[in-house]
BALOBA-1460 file (C-alpha; in Angstrom, 3 decimals):
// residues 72
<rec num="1" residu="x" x="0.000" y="0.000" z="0.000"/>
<rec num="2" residu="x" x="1.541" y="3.563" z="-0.747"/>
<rec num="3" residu="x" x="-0.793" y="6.610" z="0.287"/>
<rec num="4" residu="x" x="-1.330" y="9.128" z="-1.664"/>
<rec num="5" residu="x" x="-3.221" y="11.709" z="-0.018"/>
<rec num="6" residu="x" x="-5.563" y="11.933" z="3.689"/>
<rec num="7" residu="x" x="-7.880" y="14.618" z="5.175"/>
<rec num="8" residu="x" x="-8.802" y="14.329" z="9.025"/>
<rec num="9" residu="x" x="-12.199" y="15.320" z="10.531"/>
<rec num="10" residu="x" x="-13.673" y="16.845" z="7.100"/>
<rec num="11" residu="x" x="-17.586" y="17.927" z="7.883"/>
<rec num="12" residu="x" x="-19.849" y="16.328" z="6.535"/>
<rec num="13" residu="x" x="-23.865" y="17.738" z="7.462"/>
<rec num="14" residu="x" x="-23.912" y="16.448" z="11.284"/>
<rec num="15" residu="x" x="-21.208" y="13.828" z="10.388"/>
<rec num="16" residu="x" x="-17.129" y="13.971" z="10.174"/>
<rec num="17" residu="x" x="-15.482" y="12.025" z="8.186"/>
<rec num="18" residu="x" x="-11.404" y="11.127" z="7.383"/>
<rec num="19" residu="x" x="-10.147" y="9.727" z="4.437"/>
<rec num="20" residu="x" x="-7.433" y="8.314" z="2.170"/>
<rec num="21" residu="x" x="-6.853" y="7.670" z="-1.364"/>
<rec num="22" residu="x" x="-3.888" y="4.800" z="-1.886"/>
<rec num="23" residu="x" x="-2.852" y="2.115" z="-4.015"/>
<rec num="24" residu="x" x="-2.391" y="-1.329" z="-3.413"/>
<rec num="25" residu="x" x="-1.935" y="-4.224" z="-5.114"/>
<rec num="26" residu="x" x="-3.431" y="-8.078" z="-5.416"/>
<rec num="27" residu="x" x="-1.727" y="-10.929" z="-7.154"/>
<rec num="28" residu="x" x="-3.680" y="-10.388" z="-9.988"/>
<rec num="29" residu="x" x="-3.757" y="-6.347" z="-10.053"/>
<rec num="30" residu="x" x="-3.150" y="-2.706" z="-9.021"/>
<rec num="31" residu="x" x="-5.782" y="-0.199" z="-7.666"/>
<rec num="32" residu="x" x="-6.233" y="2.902" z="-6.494"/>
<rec num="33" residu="x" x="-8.940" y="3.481" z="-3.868"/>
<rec num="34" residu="x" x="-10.511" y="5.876" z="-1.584"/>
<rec num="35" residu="x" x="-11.653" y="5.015" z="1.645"/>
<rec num="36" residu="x" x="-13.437" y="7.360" z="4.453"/>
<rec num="37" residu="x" x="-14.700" y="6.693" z="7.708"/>
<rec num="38" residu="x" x="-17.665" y="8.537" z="8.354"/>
<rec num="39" residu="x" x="-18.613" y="9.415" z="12.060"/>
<rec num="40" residu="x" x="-22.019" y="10.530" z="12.973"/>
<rec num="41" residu="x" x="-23.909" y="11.223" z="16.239"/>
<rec num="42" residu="x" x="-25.764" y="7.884" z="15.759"/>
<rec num="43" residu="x" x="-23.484" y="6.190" z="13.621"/>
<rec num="44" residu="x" x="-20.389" y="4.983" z="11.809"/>
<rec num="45" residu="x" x="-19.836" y="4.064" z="8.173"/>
<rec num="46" residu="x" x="-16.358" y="3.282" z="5.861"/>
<rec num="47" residu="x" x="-17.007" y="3.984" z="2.451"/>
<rec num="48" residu="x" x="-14.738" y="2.525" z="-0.041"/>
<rec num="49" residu="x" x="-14.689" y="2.775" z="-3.797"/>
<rec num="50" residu="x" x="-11.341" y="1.313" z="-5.933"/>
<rec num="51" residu="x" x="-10.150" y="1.658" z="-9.703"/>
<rec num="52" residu="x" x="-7.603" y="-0.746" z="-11.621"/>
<rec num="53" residu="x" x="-4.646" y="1.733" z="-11.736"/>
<rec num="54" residu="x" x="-4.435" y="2.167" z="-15.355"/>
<rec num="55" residu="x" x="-7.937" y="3.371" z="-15.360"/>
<rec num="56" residu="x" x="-7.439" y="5.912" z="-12.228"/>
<rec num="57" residu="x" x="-6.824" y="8.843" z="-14.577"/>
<rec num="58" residu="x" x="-10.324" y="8.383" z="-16.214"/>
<rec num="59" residu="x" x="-12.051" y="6.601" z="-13.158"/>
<rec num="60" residu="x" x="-10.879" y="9.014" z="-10.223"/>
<rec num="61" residu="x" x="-13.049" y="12.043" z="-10.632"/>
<rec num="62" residu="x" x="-16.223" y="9.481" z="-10.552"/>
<rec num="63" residu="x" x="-15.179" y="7.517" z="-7.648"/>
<rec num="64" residu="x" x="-14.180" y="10.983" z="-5.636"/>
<rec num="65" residu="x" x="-18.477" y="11.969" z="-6.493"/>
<rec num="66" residu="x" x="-19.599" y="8.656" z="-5.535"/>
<rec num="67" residu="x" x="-17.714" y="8.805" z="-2.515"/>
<rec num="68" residu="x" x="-18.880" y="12.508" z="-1.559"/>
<rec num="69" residu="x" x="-22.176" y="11.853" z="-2.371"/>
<rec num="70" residu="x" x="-22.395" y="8.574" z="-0.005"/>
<rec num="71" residu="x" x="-21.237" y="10.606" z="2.987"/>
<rec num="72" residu="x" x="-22.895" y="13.851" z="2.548"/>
């Protein structure tokens, strides 16, 4: 695994949330994911969305909405 890139207690409505985007690798491939853990006053989520690397450049921007959408 080699991060890339983290934010800490980002706001989220009545929720904070940290996050990471890294890349890691399987025996069969490469990704690049982002993964948050959301923290509410009820609640706590991860949210996780990957990409094969050679797609990131295309795929990133996508996954980074889906993600934002999911925890705001």
């Amino acid at each position: 695994m080699r991060l890339l890139g983290a934010i800490r207690e980002a706001r989220f409505r009545s929720a904070r949330a940290s996050c990471v985007i890294d890349t890691y690798t399987t025996t069969r491939a490469h990704y690049r994911e982002i993964a948050c853990l959301v923290v509410g006053p009820t609640a706590s989520t991860v949210v996780v969305g990957a990409t094969p690397s050679a797609l990131a450049a295309q795929q990133m921007t996508t996954l980074e909405r889906a993600v934002t959408t999911l925890v705001t």
